[in-house]
N, C-alpha and C positions, 0 to 999 in steps of 0.2 A: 304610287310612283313606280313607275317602270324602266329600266336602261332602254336607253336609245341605241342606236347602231353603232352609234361614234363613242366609242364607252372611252376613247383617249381624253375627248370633251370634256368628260363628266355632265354631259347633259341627262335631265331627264326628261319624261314626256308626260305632262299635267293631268293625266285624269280626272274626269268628275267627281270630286268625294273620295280621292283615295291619297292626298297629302298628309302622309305620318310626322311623330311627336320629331320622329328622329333628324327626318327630312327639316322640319321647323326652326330646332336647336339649331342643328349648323347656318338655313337663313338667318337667323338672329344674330349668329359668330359672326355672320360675315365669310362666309367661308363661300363665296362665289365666285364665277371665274367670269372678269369685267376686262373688257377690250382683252390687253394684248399679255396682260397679269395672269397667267394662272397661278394660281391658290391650291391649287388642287381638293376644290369646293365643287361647286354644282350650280347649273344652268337652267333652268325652267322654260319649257316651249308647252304652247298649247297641244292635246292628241287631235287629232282627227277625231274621231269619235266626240271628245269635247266641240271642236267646232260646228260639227254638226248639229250636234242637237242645241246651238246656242240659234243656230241659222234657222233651225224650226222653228224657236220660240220666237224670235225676232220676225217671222213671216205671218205669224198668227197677229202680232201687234203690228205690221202692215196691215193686214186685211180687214182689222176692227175700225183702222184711220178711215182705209178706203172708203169702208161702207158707212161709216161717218157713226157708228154704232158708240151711245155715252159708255166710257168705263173709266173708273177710279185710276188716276193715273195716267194716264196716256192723252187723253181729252177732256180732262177737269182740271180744276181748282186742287191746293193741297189742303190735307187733318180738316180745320175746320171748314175750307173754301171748296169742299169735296164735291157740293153739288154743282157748281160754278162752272156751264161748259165752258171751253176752250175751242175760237173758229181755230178752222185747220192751218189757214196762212198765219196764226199765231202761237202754232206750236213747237217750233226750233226755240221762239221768244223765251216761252213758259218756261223750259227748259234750261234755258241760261238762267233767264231772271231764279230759277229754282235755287241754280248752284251759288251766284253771287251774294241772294240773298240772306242764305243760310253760311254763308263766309264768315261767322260771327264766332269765332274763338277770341281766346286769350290766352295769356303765360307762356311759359318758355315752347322753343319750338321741341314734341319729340324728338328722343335718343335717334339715329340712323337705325339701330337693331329694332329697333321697335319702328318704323315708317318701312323697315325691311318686309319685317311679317305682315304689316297690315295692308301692302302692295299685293304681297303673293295670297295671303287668304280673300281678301277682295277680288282676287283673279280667279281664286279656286271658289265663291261661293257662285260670280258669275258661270263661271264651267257648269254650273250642274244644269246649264239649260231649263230655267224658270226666271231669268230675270228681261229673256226679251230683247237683248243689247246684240249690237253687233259684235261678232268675235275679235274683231279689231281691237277695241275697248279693253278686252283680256288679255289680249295680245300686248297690245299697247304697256298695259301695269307690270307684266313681265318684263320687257324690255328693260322699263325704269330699275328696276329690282336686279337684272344682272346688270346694270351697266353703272349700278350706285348713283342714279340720279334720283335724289329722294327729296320728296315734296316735304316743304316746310309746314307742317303741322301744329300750330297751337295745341298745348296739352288740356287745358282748359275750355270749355263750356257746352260739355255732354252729361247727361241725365241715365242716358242708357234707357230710353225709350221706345219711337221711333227711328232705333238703329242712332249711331252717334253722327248724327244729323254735322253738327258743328263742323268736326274735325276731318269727319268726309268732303263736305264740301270745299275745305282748302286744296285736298288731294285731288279734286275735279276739278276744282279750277287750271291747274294746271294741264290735263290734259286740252281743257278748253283753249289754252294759251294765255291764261294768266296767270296769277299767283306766284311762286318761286319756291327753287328747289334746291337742294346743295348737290354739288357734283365734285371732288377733289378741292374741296377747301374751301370753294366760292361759292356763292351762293347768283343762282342766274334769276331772269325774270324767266314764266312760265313758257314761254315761244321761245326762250333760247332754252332752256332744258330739253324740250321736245324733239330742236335739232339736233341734240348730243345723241339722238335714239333716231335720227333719220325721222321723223312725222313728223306733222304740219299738224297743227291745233284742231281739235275733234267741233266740227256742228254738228252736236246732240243732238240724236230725234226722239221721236214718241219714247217715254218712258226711261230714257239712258238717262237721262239728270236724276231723277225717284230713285233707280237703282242705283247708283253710284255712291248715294247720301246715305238712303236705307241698309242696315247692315248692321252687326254685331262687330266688325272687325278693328274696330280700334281699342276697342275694351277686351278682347278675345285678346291679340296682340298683346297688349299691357299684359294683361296676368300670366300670357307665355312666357314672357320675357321673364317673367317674377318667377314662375315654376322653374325657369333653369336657371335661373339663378338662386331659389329657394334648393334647389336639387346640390347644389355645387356647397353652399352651407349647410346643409344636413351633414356631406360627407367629413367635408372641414371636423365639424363638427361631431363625427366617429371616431374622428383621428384625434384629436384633441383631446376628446374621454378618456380614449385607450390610453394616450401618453401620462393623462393625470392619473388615471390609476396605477400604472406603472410607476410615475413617481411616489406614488402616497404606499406602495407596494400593499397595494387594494388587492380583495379576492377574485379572481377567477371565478367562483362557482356560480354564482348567480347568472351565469350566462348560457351555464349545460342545457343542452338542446330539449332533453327531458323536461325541465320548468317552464318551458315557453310552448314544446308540443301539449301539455296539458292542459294549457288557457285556449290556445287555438286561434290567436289574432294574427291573423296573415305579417302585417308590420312588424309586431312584437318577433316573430320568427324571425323575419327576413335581419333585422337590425342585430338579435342574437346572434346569428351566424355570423354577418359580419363581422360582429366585434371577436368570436371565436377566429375567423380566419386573421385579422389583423393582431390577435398577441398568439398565433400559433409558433413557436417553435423559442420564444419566452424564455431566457433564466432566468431572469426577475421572478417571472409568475413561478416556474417551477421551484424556485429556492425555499417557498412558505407555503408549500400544500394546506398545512395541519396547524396555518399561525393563527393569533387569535381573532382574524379580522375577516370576521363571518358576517359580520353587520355593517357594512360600508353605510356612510348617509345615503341618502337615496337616491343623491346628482352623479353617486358612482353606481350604487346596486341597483337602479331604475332606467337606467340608460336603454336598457329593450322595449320598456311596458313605457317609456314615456315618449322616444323618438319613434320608437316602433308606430304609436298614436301617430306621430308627425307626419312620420311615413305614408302612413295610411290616408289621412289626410289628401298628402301632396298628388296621391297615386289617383285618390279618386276626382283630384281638378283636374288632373293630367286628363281622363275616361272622361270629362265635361267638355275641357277643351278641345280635345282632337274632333270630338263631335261637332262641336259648334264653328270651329275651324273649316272643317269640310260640310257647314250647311248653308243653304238657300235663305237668307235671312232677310232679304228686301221684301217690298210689298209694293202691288200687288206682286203674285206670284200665275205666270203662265204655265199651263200643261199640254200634254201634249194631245188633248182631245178638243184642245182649241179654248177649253174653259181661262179665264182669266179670274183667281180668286181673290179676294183680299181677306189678310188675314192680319195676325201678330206675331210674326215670328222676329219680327225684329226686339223687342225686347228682351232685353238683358237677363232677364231676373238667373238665368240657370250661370251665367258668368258672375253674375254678381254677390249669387251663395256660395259660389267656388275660391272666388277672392276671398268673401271673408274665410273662408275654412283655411284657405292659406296663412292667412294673418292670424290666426288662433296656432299654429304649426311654428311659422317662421319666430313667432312671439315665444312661443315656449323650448326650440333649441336655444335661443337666446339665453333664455331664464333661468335655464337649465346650465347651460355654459358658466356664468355668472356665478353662480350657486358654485361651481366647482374651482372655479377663480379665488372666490372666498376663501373656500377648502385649504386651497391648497397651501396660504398665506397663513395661516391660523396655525401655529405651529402647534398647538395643544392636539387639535385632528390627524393634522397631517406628519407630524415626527419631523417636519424639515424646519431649516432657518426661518425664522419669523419673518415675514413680509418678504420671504425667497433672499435674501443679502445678506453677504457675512457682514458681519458690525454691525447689524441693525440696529437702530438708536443714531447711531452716527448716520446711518444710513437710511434711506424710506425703503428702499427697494420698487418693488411692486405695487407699495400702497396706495396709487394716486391712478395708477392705472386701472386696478379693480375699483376704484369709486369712478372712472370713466363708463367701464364695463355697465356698474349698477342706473349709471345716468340715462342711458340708450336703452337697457332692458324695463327702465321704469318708461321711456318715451316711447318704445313699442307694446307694452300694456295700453296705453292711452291710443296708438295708432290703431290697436287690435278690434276698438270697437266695432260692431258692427256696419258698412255703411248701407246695407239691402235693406233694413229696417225703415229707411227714408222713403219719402217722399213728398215731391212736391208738384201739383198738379202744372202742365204748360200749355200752351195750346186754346188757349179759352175755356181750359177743361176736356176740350176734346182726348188731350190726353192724361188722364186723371191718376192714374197711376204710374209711375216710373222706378226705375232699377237702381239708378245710380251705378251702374256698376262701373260703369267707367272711373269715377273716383275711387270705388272699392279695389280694382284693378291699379288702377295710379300710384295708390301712396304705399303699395306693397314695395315698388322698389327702395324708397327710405327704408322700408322695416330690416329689408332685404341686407341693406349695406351695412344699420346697424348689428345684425347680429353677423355680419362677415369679422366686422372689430372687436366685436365681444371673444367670438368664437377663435379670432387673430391673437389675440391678448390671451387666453389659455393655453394656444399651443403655445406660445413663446414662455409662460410661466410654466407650466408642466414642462419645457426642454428644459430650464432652467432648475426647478424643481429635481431633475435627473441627474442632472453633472453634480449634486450635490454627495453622490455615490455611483462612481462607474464601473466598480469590481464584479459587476455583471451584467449584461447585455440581453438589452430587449429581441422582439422578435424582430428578422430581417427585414417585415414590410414597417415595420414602428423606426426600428433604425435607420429606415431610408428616410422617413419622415422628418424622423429628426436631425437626419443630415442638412434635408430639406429648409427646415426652419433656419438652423445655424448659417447658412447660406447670408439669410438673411437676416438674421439678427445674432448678434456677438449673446456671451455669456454676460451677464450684469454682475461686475467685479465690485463697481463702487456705481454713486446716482450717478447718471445723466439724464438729459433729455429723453421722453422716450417715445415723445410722438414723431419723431421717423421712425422708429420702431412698428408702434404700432399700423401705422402707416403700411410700412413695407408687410406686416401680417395679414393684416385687410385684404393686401391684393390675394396674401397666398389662399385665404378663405376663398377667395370669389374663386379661384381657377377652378378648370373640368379635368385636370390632370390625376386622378387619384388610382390606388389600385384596383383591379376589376373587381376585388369580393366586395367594393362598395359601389362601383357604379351598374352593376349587373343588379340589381335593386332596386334601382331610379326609374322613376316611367320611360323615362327619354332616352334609355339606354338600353333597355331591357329587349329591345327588339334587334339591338343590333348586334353583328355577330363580333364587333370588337368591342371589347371592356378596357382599354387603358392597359398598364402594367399587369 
């Protein structure tokens, strides 16, 4: 991604293969600039350079029609119907009949953030000039993507095969002029979406229905969406440790930079630092140098070697995804020596180990979170009021909240399973092995939201945990935190209700607002030259 001329815009200029994690995030937020609203987001146009080489590959699959020459895709049959020519005056047909055919989802339509990314990666896998389409076509998914008209997508019935064949095909539909999109609240049929972006309904030629279907980007999408939001509860989730250690007036040492340079895990470091910069300047930590709580459990004194793992993790679906983001994933695939290959790059399998490795990550800040929840309620551990409430007995406190905590980290153990281990042969067997990643991708954002609550539920109990002694004052980035919580939840004097509570914690997990010594760590962040506070 590169500035355009008009840097007032915020546009940028789409190159082939070069759409970053960062540029992603903010598509996801929403953060674009539609009609007459700027956001002061970002606008996506095709480069020159892109359209050209899309104009090449599109002329190579003119000249194979011409010369009436069989190729997979362009003049056949589709998977198993592969040998099956197609006369010429029935190829715009083939090409509809492709998209409506394969129209076959179900369940809820995707989130907006998610039909955001899968607009714009779908545009950038066309851009790399191997799918043969007119650049219109590219053109066209941009447009949708700055101006929020976003095709209504069933989440349901992709494999992660043959590219997510399903969920694609709704999103072509609507270019064709049917199907339906949301735009400002309403939801249009496909021909009036299209007028919201100025174009008139696309008739498909050679190969643009194949490419449009084939692709990785609906399941790439999902687990983007799941990394920044898996990225946004980690941090939560830095924050939250630090606070509980603070209340439980946990050691400091297990965090010196010496113990974590010795093992050498990239994560384990980067997570130590963090939690060094977030309790630096500490009267809490400084008041018990020499006290006797050298042996935290291990939800306090593992916080590096266990997130650190998470981290690690998250870092390396990030290095999968951007790749797979920016590739060529339809089939066949045209080059520019006029060769037309067919191959497999549309299955999933590399998005679909990336999911799960996610869901082993988002599972265990969870668990870990949990773990500390317990902590901190247990007054025999933690030295504070029982169940965090004066009058305990008369009172629950906290008690019902951490069995909510434990309900969700036990249902994201069970969500964590693997789901790439599957498969189920479709196609007549022609396609006999499949990725599933699309559901491996999918059900991360469940896991997602539950440990935003888990992790919600901790800070509000380690703030809480706090005020129970305020003759000394944490460090200035923990203190904003916790100014931060109190905002949104009171101190718990006596029971009430506390699911608006948790509630209102939830959201503060999911946010991206944190200090920079935790988002300068994050895939998604790391590149760019602002970190937050």
């Amino acid at each position: 991604m590169t500035p355009s001329a008009s840097a007032a815009s915020c546009e940028r200029l789409l190159r082939p293969g070069q759409v970053d994690l960062a540029t992603l995030r903010r598509v996801h937020t929403g953060a674009v600039h539609a009609g007459a609203v700027h956001t002061g987001g970002l606008r996506l146009r095709l480069d020159p350079a892109a359209r050209a080489a899309m104009q090449a590959a599109q002329a190579t699959v003119q000249r194979i029609v011409g010369e009436d020459r069989m190729v997979y895709g362009i003049n056949t049959g589709f998977g198993k119907l592969a040998s099956t020519r197609i006369a010429h005056e029935h190829l715009a047909a083939l090409q509809r009949n492709l998209v409506l055919s394969h129209s076959a989802g179900t369940g809820q339509a995707l989130d907006d953030a998610v039909v955001r990314l899968v607009l714009v990666t779908k545009a950038v896998g066309l851009a790399r000039g191997h799918s043969g389409v007119d650049p219109r076509i590219a053109e066209a998914l941009l447009d949708l993507a700055n101006a929020q008209v976003l095709p209504l997508i069933p989440a349901k019935g992709s494999v992660g095969a043959s590219g997510d064949l399903a969920p694609l095909a709704h999103l072509a539909c609507v270019l064709m002029g049917e199907g339906q999109a949301r735009h400002q609240g309403r939801v249009l049929p496909g021909r009036e979406a299209l007028q919201v972006i100025g174009r008139s309904p696309f008739v498909l030629g050679p190969k643009e229905g194949l490419a449009l279907l084939n692709g990785t980007q609906v399941s790439t999408s999902l687990a983007l969406a799941a990394l920044f939001g898996a990225e946004n509860v980690l941090a939560a989730a830095l924050v939250a440790g630090a606070l509980s250690l603070e209340a439980i007036k946990g050691s400091v040492t297990p965090f010196d930079a010496r113990i974590h340079a010795a093992r050498g895990q990239p994560g384990q470091i980067a997570v130590a630092a963090a939690l060094r910069a977030l309790l630096s300047g500490s009267a809490i930590a400084a008041s018990h140098p020499h006290c006797a709580r050298v042996q935290d459990p291990y939800s306090i004194r593992c916080m590096p070697q266990v997130m650190g793992a998470c981290l690690d993790q998250l870092r390396h679906a990030a290095r999968v995804l951007e790749i797979e983001a920016n590739g060529a994933t339809d089939n066949p695939l045209v080059f520019a020596d006029g060769d037309v290959l067919s191959g497999g790059n549309f299955h999933a399998e590399p998005v679909a180990f990336a999911a799960d490795g996610m869901a082993l990550a988002v599972a265990e800040i969870g668990a870990m979170s949990e773990r500390r929840i317990a902590l901190l309620m247990d007054t025999h551990l933690s030295g504070l009021p029982a169940f965090l409430v004066p009058d305990s007995g008369l009172n629950s406190g906290f008690m019902l909240a951490q069995v909510t905590a434990a309900a969700l980290a036990s249902e994201n153990k069970s969500l964590a399973h693997p789901a790439s281990v599957d498969s189920l042969p479709t196609s007549a067997n022609q396609e006999d092995h499949v990725s599933m990643a699309t559901f491996a991708a999918r059900r991360l954002a469940a896991m997602v939201d539950n440990t935003a609550v888990i992790v919600g539920i901790e800070a509000a109990a380690a703030a809480q945990g706090l005020e129970f002694d305020r003759s000394l004052r944490s460090s200035p980035l923990l203190e904003a935190q916790f100014g931060a919580v109190r905002e949104r939840v009171a101190f718990l004097a006596q029971d009430r209700c506390l699911a608006p509570d948790i509630e209102a914690m939830r959201l503060w997990a999911h946010q991206s607002d944190w200090p920079g010594a935790l988002l300068q760590c994050l895939p998604s962040h790391a590149a760019s030259p602002h970190h937050g506070r």
